[in-house]
N, C-alpha and C positions, 0 to 999 in steps of 0.2 A: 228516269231510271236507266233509260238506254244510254243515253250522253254520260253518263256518271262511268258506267261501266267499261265503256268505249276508253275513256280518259284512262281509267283503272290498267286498263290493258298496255294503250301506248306510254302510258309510265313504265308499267312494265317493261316494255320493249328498252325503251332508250335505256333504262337502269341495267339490263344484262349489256345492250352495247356499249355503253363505260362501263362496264365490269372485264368485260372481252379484249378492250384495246387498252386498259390498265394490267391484265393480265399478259400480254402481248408485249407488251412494255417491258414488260417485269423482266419476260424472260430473254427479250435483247439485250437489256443491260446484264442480265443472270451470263450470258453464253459468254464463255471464255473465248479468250485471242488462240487462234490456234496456229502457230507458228511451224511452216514448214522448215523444214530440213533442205539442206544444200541439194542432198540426194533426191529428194521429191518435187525441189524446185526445178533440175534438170529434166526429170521425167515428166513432168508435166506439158516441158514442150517441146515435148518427140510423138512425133507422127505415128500413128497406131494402123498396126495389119489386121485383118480382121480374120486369119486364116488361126483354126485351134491348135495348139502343141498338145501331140496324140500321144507324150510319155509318159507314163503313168509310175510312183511310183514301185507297185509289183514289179515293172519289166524292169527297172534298174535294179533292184533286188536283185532280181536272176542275173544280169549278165557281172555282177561283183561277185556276187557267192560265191565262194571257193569250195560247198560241200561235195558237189556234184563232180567237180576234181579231185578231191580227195577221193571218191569213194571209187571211182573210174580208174584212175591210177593202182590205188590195190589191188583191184580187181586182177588189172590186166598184170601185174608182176604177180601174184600171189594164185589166181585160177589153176588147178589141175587140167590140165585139156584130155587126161587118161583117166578121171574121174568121170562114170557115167550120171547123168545129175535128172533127175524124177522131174519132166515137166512135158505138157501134154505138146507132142509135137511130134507128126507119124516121121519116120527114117526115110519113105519114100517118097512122101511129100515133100520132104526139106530137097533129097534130092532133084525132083522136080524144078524145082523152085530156083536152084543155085544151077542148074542147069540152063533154065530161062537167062537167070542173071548174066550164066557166061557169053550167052550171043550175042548179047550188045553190049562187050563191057571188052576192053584190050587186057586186062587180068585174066590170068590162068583160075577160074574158080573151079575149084575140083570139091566133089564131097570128101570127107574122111573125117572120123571117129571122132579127133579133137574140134573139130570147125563145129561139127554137129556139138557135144558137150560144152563149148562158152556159145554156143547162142542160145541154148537152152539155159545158162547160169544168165544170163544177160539179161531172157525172160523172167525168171521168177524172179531175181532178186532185183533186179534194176530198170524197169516199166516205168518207173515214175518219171528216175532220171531222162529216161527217155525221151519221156511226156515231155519237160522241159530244152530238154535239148533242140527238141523238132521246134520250138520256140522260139528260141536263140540263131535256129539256120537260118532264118527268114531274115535274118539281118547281116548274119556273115558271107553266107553262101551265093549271095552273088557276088559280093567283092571276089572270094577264092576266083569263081566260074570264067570272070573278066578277068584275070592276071593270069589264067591256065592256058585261058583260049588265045593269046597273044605269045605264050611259048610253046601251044602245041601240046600243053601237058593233058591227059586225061585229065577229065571233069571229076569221076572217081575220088581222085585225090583228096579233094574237101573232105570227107570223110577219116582222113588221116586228122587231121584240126581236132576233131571230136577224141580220137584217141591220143592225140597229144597233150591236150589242153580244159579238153571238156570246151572249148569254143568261151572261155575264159582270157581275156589277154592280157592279165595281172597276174596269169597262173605261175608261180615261180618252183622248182622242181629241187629236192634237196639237195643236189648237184649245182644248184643254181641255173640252170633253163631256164627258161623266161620266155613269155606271150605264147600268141595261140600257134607257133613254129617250134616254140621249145628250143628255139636258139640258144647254144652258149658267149659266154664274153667271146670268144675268140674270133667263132663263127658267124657271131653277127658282126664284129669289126672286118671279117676277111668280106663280107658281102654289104660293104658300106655303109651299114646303118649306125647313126650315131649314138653313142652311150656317152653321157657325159651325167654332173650332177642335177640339171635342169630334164636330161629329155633321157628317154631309154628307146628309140624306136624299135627294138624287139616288141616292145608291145603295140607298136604302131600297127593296125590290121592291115591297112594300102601298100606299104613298104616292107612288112616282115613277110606279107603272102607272096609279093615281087622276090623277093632274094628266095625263098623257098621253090618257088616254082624255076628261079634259073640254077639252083644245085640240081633240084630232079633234072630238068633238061639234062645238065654235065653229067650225072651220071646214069642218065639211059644211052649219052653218047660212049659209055664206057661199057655199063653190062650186055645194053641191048636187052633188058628185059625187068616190067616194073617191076615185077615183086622183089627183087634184087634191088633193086633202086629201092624199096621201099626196108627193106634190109640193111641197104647202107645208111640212111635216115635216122636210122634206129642204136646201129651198135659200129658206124663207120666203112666207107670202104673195103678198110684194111680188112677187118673180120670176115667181109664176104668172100674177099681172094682169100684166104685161109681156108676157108670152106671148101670153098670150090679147089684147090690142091687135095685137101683131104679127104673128100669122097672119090678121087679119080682123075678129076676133071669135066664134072658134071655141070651146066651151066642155068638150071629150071631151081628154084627156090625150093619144091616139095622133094628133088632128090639134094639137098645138099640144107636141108632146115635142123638134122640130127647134130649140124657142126659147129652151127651158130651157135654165141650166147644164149645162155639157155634163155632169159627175157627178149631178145628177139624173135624164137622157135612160138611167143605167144602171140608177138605185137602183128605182125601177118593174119593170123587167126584171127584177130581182136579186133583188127582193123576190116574185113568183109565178113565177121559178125555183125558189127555196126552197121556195112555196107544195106546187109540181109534186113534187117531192123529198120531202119528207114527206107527200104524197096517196099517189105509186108508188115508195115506196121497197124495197118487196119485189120487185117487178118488177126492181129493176136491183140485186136482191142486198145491198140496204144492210142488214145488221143492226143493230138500234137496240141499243147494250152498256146493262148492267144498268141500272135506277136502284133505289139501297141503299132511298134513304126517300124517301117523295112527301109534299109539304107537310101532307098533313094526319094527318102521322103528329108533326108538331109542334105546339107550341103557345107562348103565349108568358104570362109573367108582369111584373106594375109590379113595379120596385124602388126601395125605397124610400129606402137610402141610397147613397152613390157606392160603387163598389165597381171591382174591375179584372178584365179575363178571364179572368187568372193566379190571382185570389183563385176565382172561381167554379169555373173547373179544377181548382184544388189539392181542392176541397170535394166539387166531385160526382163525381169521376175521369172527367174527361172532357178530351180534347187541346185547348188552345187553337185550334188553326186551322178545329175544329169549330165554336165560339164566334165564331169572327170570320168561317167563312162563311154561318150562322144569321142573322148581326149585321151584315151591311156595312155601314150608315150611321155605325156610331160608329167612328171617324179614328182614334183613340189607344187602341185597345184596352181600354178607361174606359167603364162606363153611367156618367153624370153622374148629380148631384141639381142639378137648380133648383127654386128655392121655386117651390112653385101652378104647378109643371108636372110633368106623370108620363111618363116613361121604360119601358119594354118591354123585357124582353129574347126571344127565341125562343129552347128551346133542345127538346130530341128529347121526346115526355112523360112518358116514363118518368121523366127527369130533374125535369120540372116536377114531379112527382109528392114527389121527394126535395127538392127546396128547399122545397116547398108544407108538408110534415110536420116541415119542419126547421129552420123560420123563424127562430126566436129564437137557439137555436144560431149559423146562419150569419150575422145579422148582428150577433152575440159575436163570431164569432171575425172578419170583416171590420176592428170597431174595434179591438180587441187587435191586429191585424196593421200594419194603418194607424198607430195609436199609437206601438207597436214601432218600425219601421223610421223612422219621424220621431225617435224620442227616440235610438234607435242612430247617424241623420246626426250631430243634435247634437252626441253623445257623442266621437264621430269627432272633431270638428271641432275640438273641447275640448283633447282630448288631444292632439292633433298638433302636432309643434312648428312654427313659423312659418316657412315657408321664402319664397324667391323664387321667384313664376310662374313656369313652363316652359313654353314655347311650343312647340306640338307642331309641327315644320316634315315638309314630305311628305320621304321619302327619294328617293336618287339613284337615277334609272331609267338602266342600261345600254341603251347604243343596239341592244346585238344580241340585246335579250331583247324587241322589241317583234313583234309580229303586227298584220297589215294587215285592213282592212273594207274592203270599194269598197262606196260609199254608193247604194244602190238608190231605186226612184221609192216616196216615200211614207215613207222615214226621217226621222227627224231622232235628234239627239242626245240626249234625255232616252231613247228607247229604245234607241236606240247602247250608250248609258250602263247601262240597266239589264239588256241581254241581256250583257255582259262584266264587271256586277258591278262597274262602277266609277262615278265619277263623273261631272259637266259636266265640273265645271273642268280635271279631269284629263285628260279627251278635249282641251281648249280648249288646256291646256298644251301636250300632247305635239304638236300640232300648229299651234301659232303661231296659234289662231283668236282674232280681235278682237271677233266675236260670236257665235250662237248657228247661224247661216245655215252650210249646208253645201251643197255642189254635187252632185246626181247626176253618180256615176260616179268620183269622187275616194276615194282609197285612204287610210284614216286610221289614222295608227299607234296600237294600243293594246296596255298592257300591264298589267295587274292585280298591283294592290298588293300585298304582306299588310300587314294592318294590323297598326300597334304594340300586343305584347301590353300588356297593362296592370295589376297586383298589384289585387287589390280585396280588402276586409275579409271574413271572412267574418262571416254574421249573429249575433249571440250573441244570444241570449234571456236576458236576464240584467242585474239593477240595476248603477246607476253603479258601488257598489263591483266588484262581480264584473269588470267590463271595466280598472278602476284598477288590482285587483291584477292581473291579467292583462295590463298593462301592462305590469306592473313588473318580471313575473317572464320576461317575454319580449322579444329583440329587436323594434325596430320606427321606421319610418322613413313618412315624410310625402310623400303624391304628389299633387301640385296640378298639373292638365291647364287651359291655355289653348291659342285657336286663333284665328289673325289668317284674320279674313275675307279672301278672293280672288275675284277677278272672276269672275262665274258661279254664285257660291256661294248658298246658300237658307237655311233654316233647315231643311226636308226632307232635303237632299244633306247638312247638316252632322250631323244625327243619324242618318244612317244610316250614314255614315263611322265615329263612333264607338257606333257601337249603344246608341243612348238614343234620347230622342222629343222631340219638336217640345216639349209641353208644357213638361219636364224643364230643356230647354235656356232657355225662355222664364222658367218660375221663377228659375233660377240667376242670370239674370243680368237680372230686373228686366222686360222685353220688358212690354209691353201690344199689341203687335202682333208682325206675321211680319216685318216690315219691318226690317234691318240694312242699317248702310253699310259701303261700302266700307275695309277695313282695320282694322274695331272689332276689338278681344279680348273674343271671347267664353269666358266661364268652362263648361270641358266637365263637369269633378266639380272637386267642392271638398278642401281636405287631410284625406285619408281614412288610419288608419293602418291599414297592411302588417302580418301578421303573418308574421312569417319565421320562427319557430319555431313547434310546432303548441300551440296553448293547450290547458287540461286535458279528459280528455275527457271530464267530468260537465259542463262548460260549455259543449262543442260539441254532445252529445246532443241539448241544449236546442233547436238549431235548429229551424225550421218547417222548412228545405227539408236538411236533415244528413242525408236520407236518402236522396237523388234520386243516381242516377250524374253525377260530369264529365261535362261534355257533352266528344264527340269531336274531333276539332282534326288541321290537317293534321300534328301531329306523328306519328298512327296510320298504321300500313301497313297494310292492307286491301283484301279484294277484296269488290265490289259488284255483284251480281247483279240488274239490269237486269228492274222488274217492270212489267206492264203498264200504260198512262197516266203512263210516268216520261219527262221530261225531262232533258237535262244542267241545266238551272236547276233543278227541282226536287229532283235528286238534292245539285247542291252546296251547296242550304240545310240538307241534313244534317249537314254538316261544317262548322264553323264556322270561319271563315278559308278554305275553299277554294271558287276561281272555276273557273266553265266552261271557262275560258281553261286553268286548271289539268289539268286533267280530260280536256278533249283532247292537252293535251303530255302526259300520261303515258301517255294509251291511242294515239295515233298516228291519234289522230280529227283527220280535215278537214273536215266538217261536222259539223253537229248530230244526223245520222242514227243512231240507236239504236234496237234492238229488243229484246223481251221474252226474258231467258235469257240476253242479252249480258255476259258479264264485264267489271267494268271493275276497273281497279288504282286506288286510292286511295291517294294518296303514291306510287307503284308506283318 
């Protein structure tokens, strides 16, 4: 009985072990071929750092936002300084206080009426900002402190950045100013920094804080005295000798502030309000929110050939909009190459670290990619049969699907335009306007497009023949996009309408400037063919990007959980095709007010 059983069992045994190594079987031959990408074949073998990239996306959030500029900016042109404003803050403690500040500071701070009334408004209504700004120092404010301390300039000064810019170096001013200087075209040409299509270095932090700290220099060698200097920064030179004639010949900024520009008689004020604020910001409960990396946790590297932020992404895994807020001077998301000039990029060092060990690889696979998508246009354009231009007209707006703006002091219509995700011309349209001029207080109807989907190629990795027979074997059809310029139109406003770039647009259609007239056909893509059936999938494998997710579209339904430092703008750059405008019709929002944990309904 025992021998039987025994038996009983090692049958058992061996019948699960063929069962185990048949099902083992099964699933080797089951497992599919998994075909890398050119791009993951390069990455494969490159040398790995083992040091973490501390950027998080919150902190990129913050240093793009533009809201904390906007609301900074009004502030300081629009505050009554004669207005007494209700916020707890004893008269002789503030005196104290700015008395302390004046004996270690070369600024004349003096108490008086107005300084006290905006740093009280700055209190109640602006902490938050605050909160983030003291965020954002951590990364600026030692570049300012090193380019000051090499002209001698008070350290002080950085605190001018914040009132010029909110410490934003994309901040563009409706005057057109530009980066965390507020340089104009003129101004950053007379102090060498290059504007061209490719680079803006106004918004460079290294170089615009350099040219700003050798103006202060030139004109404290002129007044002999900052707040005057800080005077002239503001409203010119010119306007402070004006003043100083017309009080007498008075030479201190507090006897001769009645004569300035009335928005200079603030920006003084506004600027050691700030001062005051980051001296005693624990005192009035400001906490300063994290900062991820402080500048000298980066570094930068020459590169040697053009390359794009998308190619350097794809290569180190790192998010584009990390690259471009590293990078603000370059326009087009592009390091250039110019002959006998060297180019920088900054990126986290860890990264420096992996391009630095991985050189020759990354610019292989740069020209491979570059080459590729050039000979792919071609190929396109080859194959496609010949049709007639299409002229993309805007579609018809329903009168009862529009929503109102009453236009506030300090608007205008390029921010009109880009807080609602739409256009000039469109705002211009919908409202009968003949120029650019809008009136505080008038109510402007606005209603956000979607834009026309559009079929695009996907990319084949793969010789003329491979795309020929895949022609053959597939339906396909020819889509040639033109667009008749409109009043108000750009070549900015036209590629952002259809999500291409300035450059792109300028190739296509010949441009040696930014300058179009009125009513040209500009060519947006050329006849690219469609495939409407899916081609084989040993030829789509091949892709560089066949592996990346569709990006999401408002055809998803989804709920959106509201995380700290989120905006409705920068929540609806997730979604591609959906506007602010959208996002409040579905959630039942009438302002812009959102908080952390907030659900919101996407498509809802």
């Amino acid at each position: 009985m025992i021998v039987k059983k025994l038996s009983l069992v090692v049958s058992a045994f061996f019948s699960l072990a063929v069962c185990a190594q048949e099902t083992a079987k099964a699933d080797v031959e089951l497992k599919p071929e998994v075909k890398l990408s050119y791009l993951d074949s390069i990455k494969s073998t490159f040398k790995k750092n083992d040091l973490a990239t501390k950027v998080d996306s919150l902190w990129m959030n913050e240093l793009v936002s533009l809201d904390i500029y906007d609301d900074l900016t009004k502030d300081i042109q629009t505050i009554n300084k004669d207005v007494t404003v209700d916020e707890e803050l004893p008269t002789e403690l503030l005196k104290q206080r700015l008395a302390a500040m004046n004996q270690k500071s070369p600024f004349e701070i003096q108490y008086n009426q107005g300084l006290e009334n905006i740093i009280k408004s700055f209190l109640k209504n602006r902490k938050k900002s605050f909160s983030r700004l003291m965020a954002l120092s951590e990364y600026y404010f030692p570049i300012f402190e090193d380019a000051f301390a090499k002209q001698n300039v008070p350290l002080e000064i950085k605190y001018l950045a914040v009132v010029e810019s909110a410490l934003n170096p994309k901040a563009v001013s409706k005057m057109g100013a530009t980066g965390l200087w507020q340089f104009m075209y003129g101004t950053g040409k007379q102090y060498a920094l290059k504007i061209d299509s490719y680079i803006d270095e106004r918004s460079d932090p290294l170089k615009a804080t350099a040219a700003a700290s050798e103006y202060m220099t030139k004109m404290f060698n002129i007044f002999g005295d900052w707040e005057l200097v800080l005077a002239s920064y503001n409203s010119g030179p010119g306007n402070v000798t004006k003043a100083i004639r017309r009080s007498g010949g008075k030479t201190k900024y507090w006897d001769i502030r009645n004569y300035l520009p009335k928005e200079t008689q603030g920006y003084v004020p506004a600027f050691l309000a700030t001062m005051y604020l980051f001296e005693y910001h624990k005192e009035h409960g400001i906490n300063p929110e994290r900062a991820v990396v402080k500048n000298f946790e980066t570094d930068t590297i020459a590169v040697k050939n053009q390359m794009s932020f998308k190619q350097i992404a794809d290569l180190l895994d790192m998010p584009q909009s990390q690259i471009q807020l590293l990078n603000p001077s370059y326009k087009m998301g592009v390091v250039p190459f110019y002959q006998g000039e060297q180019h920088f990029i900054r990126l986290p060092k860890d990264k420096v670290a992996t391009f630095v060990s991985n050189e020759d690889q990354i610019y292989a696979y740069v020209k491979h990619d570059t080459e590729f998508r050039a000979t792919s246009s071609r190929l396109a354009v080859k194959y496609a049969p010949k049709a007639k231009p299409a002229v993309a007209k805007p579609a018809a707006v329903e009168s009862g699907d529009f929503e109102f703006y009453k236009v506030r002091k300090g608007d205008n219509l390029g921010a009109i335009a880009s807080k609602y995700n739409v256009s000039i011309s469109e705002l211009k349209k919908w409202n009968n306007l003949k120029t650019n001029a809008v009136a505080i207080g008038r109510s402007l109807k606005i209603k956000s497009e979607e834009e026309v989907p559009v079929k695009t190629t996907p990319i084949i990795d793969r010789k003329e023949e491979a795309i020929a027979s895949a022609d053959e074997k597939n339906k396909s059809t020819a889509v040639d996009m033109d667009y008749v310029v409109v009043a108000g139109d750009n070549l900015g406003s036209i590629a952002k309408k259809f999500g291409t770039t300035i450059a792109e647009l300028k190739e296509l259609n010949n441009l040696t400037s930014n300058n179009i007239g009125l009513g040209k056909t500009l060519i947006i893509s050329k006849a690219a063919i469609v495939i409407e059936e899916p081609v084989s999938t040993a030829i789509a494998s091949n892709s560089v990007d066949s592996f990346k997710k569709k990006a999401p579209s408002k055809n998803v339904s989804e709920d959106y959980y509201v995380k700290k430092g989120d905006s409705l703008y920068s929540i609806s750059k997730k979604y591609p095709g959906v506007t602010i405008s959208d996002i409040k019709k579905w959630n039942g929002i009438k302002d812009e007010d959102i908080k952390p944990g907030m659900k919101l309904k996407i498509n809802g």
